[in-house]
C-alpha positions in Angstrom: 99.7 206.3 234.9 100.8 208.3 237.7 100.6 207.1 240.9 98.1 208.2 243.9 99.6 210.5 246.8 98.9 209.1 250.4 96.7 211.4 252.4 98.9 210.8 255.3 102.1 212.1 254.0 100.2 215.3 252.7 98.7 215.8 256.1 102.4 215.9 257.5 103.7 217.9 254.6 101.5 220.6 255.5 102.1 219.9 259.5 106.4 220.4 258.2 106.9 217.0 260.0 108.1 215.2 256.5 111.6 214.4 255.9 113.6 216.3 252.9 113.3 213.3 250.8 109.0 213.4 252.0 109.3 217.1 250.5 110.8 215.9 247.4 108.4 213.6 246.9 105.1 215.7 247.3 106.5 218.3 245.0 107.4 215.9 242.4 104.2 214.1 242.3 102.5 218.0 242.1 104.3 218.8 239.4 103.7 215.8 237.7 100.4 217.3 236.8 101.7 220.4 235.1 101.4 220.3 231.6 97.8 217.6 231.9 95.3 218.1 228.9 92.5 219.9 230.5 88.9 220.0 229.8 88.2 223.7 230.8 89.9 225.4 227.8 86.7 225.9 225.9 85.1 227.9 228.8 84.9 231.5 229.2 85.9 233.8 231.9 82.7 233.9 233.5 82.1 230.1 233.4 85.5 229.4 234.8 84.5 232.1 238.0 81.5 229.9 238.8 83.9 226.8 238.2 86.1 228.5 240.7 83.2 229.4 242.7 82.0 225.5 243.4 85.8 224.4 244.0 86.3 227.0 246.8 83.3 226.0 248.4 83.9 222.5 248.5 87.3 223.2 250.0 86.3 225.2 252.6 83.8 222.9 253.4 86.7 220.1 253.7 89.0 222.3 255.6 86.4 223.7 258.3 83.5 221.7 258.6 82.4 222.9 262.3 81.7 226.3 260.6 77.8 226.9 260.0 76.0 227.6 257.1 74.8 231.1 257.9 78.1 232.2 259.1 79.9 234.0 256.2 82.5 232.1 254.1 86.3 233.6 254.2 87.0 234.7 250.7 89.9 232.7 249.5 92.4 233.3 246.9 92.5 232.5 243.0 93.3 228.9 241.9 96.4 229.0 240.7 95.8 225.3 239.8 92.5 225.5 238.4 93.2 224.0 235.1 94.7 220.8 236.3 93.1 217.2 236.2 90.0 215.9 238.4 92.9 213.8 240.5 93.9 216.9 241.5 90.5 218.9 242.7 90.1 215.5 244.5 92.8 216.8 246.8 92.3 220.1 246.6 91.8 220.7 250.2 95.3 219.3 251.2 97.1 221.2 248.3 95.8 224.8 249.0 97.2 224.5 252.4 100.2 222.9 250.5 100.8 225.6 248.2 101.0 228.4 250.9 103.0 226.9 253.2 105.3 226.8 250.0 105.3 230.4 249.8 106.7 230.6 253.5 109.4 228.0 253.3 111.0 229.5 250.0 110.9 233.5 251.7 110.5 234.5 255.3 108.8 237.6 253.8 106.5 235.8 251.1 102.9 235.2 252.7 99.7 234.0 251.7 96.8 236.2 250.5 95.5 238.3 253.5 91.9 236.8 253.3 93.8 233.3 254.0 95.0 234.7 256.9 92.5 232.2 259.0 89.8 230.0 258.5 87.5 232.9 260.3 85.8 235.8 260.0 87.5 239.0 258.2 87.6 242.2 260.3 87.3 245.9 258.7 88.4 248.8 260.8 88.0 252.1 258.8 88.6 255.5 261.0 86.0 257.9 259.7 86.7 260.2 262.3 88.7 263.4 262.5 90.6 262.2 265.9 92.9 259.0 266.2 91.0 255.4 266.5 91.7 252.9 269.0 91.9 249.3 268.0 92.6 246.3 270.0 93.2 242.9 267.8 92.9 239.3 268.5 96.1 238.7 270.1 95.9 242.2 272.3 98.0 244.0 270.3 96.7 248.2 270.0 96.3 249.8 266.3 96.0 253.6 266.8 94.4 254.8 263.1 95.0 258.0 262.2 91.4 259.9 260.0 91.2 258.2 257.1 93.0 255.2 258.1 91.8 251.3 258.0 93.2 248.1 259.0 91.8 244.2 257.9 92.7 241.4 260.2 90.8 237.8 261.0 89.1 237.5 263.8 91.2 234.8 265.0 94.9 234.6 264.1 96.7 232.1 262.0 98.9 229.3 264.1 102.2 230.6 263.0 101.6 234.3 262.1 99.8 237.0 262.9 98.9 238.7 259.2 97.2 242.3 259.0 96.5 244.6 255.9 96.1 248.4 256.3 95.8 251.2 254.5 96.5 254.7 255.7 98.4 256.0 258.7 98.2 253.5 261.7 100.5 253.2 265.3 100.7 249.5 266.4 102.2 248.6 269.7 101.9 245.1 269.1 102.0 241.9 271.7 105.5 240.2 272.1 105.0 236.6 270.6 108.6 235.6 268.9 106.8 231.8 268.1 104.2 233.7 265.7 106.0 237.3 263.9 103.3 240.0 263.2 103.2 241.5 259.8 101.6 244.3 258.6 101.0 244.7 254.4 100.3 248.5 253.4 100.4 249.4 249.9 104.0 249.6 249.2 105.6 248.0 252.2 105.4 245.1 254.3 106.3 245.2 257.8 107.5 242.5 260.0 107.8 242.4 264.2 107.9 240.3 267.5 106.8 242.8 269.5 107.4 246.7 269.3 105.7 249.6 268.7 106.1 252.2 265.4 104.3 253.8 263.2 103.8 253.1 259.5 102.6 256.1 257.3 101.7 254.5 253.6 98.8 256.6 252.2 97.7 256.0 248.4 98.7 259.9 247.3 101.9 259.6 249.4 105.4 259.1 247.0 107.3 258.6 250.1 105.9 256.1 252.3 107.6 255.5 255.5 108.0 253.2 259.2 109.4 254.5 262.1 110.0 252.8 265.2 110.4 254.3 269.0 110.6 250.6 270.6 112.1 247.2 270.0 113.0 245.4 266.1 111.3 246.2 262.9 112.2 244.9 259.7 110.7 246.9 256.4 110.7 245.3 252.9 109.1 246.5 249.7 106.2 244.7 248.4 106.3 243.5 244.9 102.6 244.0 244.2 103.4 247.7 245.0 100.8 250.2 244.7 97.8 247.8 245.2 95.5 246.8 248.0 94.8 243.8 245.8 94.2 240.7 248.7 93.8 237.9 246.1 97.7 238.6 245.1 100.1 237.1 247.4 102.2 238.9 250.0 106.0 239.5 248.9 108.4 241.4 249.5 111.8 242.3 248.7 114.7 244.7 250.0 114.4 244.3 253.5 115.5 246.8 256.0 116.6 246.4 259.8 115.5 249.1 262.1 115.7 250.0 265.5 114.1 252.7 267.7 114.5 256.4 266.4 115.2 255.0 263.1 113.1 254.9 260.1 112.7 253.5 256.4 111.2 255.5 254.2 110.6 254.0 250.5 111.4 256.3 247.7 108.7 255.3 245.5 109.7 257.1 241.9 113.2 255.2 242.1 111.9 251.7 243.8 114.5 251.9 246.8 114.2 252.0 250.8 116.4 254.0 252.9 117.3 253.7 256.1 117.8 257.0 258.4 117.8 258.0 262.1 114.2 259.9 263.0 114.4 263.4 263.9 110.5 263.9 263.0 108.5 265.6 266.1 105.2 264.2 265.3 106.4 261.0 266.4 106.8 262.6 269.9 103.1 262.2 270.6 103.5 258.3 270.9 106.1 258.3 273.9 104.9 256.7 276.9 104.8 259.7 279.7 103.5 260.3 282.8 101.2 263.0 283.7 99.7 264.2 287.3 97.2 266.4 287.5 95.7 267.5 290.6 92.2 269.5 290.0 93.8 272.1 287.4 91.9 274.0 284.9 92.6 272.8 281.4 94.2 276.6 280.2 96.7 275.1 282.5 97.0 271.2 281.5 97.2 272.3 277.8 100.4 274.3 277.5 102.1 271.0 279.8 100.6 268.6 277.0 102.0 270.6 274.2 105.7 270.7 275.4 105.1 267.5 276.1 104.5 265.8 273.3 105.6 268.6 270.7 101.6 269.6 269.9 100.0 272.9 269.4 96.9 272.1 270.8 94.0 274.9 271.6 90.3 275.4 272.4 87.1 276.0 270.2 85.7 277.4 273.0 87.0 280.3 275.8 84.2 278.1 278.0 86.7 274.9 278.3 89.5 276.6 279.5 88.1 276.2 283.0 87.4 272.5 283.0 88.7 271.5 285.7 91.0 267.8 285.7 91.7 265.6 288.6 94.2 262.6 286.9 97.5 260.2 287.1 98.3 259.6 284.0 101.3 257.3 283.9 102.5 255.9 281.1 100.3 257.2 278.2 100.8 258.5 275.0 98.9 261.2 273.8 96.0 260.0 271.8 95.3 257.8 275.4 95.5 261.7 277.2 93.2 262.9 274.8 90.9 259.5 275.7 91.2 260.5 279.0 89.8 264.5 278.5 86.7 263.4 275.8 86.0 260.4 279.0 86.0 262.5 281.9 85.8 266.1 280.6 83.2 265.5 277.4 86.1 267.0 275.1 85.8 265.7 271.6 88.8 266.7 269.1 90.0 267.1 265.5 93.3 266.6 265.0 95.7 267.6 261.7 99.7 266.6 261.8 100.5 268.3 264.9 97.9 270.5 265.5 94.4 269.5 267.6 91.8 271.3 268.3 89.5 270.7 271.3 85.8 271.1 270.8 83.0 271.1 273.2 80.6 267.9 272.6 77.8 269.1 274.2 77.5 272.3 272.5 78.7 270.5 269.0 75.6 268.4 269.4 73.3 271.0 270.1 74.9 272.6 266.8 
């Protein structure tokens, strides 16, 4: 007969305050359970999702009780330990927490499913527009999402890390916090930081993804459920590249291998921090200063907005915050393509 595991010293297992010997323990008496008869053998796939279905309630239930009934629940990852004994689902909301944690203590890169993230609500950001998307997440760090772009995050972070997905092209300058590292999972990468700001470029046609940084400590890893967005896999990684600012990591995706190069691309140039001052001058003016600028060939749809007329300080912005400024104050909407934007009167687009 095996012998009952105290509540208590599960509770401080997942809180990391047991001793070695404590670990030992609880990992013994888990495994204990491994090769159990089961009684869900004879049920099919479907019966076993509805199994599944009833378990995961009950445990979120048991883990976050204050949360109301109408609120959505958090989708949570597969059971790995679904076909274990009923001693074990009696416990099931101490081991799930248990199992994770696990994850992180064996591989400073190896992290939960995304939807387990918190015990909260489940944000999706997609950027259906043709101009760059500003995005400010829980903890005040700024996604900037290129068209086509979108980024998943929980409305409230986890304790001890701060775990978004994303898909796309996206420009995070994110919030200094060295208790609680910020990782980003993309298709084929996964990105870890304290507080910096880079770019990650990891589109689903792309056979070069790629992370460059312009400030602070980036490392890059490969993850090793490349090539899916799949959230109910865990997040692992493997290779892991050190980079600093004007270097980048760009995964070579045919032969399964990052490397590690200084960045010479010009695109990057529109996310410097510069300072603009412009004093009542027509925008055929501004425009050719933005472009040498920032290393953008930007022009007008219309003759007509050449002689808008801007009155600005603009210190310490990048561009997509300069072209915030001239749709704000100017009613200038743009499309923008690589390096090339083109200004388009709103006004005249809506009457269109």
């Amino acid at each position: 007969m095996k012998e009952p595991i105290s509540k208590e010293l599960l509770d401080r297992y997942v809180k990391g305050e047991c001793t070695e010997q404590e670990q030992l323990l609880v990992k013994a008496w888990y495994a204990l359970y491994e090769n159990d008869p089961d009684h869900l053998s004879d049920l099919n796939d479907l019966e076993i999702n509805d199994l599944e279905d009833i378990i995961l309630k009950r445990i979120i239930s048991s883990i976050q009780p204050e949360i109301p009934e109408q609120q959505p629940e958090p989708k949570t990852a597969k059971l790995i330990w679904l076909k274990r004994s009923a001693a074990v689902f009696a416990i099931a909301a101490s081991l799930i927490v248990i199992v994770n944690i696990a994850l992180l203590h064996r591989n400073p890169l190896s992290f939960a499913p995304i939807n387990h993230m918190a015990t909260t609500d489940v944000i999706l950001v997609v950027n259906h527009s043709n101009s760059i998307l500003k995005q400010v997440l829980p903890d005040n760090s700024v996604v900037w999402l290129s068209p086509a772009s979108q980024i998943t995050y929980p409305k409230v972070f986890a304790n001890k890390i701060r775990l978004v997905s994303m898909q796309g092209e996206g420009f995070f300058e994110v919030t200094k916090n060295a208790a609680r590292p910020f990782v980003i999972r993309s298709r084929d990468m996964v990105t870890k930081v304290w507080g910096t700001s880079f770019l990650v470029r990891d589109r689903a046609n792309s056979d070069a993804p790629e992370v460059s940084v312009v400030t602070g400590k980036v490392s890059v890893s490969i993850n090793t459920n490349q090539g899916t967005m799949d959230k109910t896999r865990p997040v692992q990684a493997k290779d892991e590249v050190m980079l600093l600012p004007h270097q980048k990591a760009t995964l070579l995706v045919n032969k399964n291998i990052l490397v590690k190069r200084s960045d010479t691309d010009q695109s990057m140039a529109i996310w410097n921090k510069l300072s603009l001052t412009f004093d009542n001058l027509p925008l055929k003016t501004i425009i050719p200063l933005i472009n040498a600028k920032y290393k953008v060939d930007i022009k007008v749809q219309d003759e007509v907005l050449n002689d808008y007329v801007l009155n600005a300080d603009l210190t310490d912005f990048n561009l997509p915050e300069v072209l915030e400024v001239l749709k704000k104050s100017l009613g200038i909407n743009y499309v923008i393509d690589g390096n090339k934007i083109l200004l388009i009167n709103q006004e005249r687009s809506k009457i269109n």
